[in-house]
Every structure is written in structure tokens, then in C-alpha cells.
N, C-alpha and C positions, 0 to 999 in steps of 0.2 A: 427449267429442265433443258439442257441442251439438245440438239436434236442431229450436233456433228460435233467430228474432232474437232480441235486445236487446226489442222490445217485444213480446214472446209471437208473431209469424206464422213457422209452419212454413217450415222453409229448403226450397228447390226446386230439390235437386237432379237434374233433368230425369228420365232414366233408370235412372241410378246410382247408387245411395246409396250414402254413403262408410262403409266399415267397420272399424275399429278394431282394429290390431295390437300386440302387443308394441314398443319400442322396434327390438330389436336382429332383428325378425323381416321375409326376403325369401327368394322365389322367383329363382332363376337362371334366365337368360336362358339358352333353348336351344343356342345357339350357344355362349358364350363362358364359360357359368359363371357370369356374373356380372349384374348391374342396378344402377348406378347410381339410389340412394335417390330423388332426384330425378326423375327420369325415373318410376322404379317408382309411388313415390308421388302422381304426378301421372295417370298414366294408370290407376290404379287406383282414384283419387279415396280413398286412406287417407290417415286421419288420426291420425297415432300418438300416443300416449297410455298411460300401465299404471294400465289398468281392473281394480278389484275384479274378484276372480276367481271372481264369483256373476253381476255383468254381463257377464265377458266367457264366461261357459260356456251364458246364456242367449243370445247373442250369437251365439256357437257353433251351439247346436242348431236357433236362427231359421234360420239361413243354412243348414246339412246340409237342415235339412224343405224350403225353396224349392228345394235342387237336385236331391233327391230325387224333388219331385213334378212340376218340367220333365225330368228324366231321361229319363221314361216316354214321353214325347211327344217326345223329342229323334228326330233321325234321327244322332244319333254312332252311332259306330262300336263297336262292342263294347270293343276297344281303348283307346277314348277314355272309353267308361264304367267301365271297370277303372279305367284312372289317375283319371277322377275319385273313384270312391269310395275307392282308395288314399289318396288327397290325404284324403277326411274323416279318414280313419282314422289318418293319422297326427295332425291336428286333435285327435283325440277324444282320444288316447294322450298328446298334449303335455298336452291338459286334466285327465285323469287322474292324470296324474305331478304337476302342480301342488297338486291337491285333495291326492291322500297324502304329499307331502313335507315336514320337516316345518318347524315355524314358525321366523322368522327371528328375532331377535335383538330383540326388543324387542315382536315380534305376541305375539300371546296364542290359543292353540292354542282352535278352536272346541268 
């Protein structure tokens, strides 16, 4: 995911900066189970990509520390703060399983 132009200026993405997923990785739509990629990936401004998994666990824990420290000053719901930190957690536990599994077929085990 690039992070500037072609000639070095910072892209501006207004409020939301796009953050960077697995290919085959979505959130289900409340209702039906399901989100069209499209749709998904537009309104969430992701950019999919498979990020070194040193970028993407840094990537990871950027985003956990921001939601952590608007948490505290949120007025959600108690409710709503469970499911969020559930959500890190399952995050942390996919990144986890990644870091100990083991090398693919041609990687070279660190």
C-alpha cells in the first residue's frame, strides 16, 4: 500500500486511512452474513495486498493502540466495547497463529 505519490507527496486520504488486509480476509454484514468485496472494500477504504508479516503485525498493533486510547473517551456501550476488544483479539490470535506456523515451501524459517 503506498503511503505517497509518484513524486514523493503524502496521499490524503481525508479522515481514513486505508488499512491493509489479507486477501481472502471480510467482516459479515449484520444482517445477511455476508459483504460484497466491493462494497466492503470501498467503504472501508482497504487496500488488499499480503503484507510481510512484520508490516502487517506492526500494522496490527498501530491500529489496537488508536482504538484502545479513543476506547476510554468513547461513550459505547459496554457491549460495544466487548465486541470491540473481541474483534482485537481475534486480530492478535490470527497474528499469533501466523508468527508460529510453520514455513511454507520454499521460505526459510527465521
Amino acid at each position: 500500500m503506498p503511503d505517497e505519490e509518484a513524486d514523493g507527496t503524502p496521499l490524503d486520504y481525508g479522515l481514513v486511512s486505508p488499512i491493509g488486509l489479507p486477501s481472502d480476509g471480510l467482516i459479515p454484514d449484520p444482517e445477511t452474513g455476508r459483504s460484497g468485496r466491493a462494497e466492503y472494500d470501498g467503504y472501508f477504504r482497504i487496500v488488499r495486498e499480503e503484507p510481510d508479516l512484520v508490516r502487517w503485525s506492526q500494522s496490527c498493533l498501530e491500529v489496537q493502540r488508536q482504538i484502545l486510547a479513543d476506547l476510554d473517551n468513547s461513550d459505547l456501550s459496554a457491549e460495544d466495547r466487548n465486541d470491540i476488544l473481541a474483534g482485537c483479539l481475534v486480530v492478535l490470535h490470527s497474528t499469533l497463529e501466523k508468527w508460529l506456523a510453520p514455513p511454507s515451501v520454499g521460505e526459510v524459517a527465521a
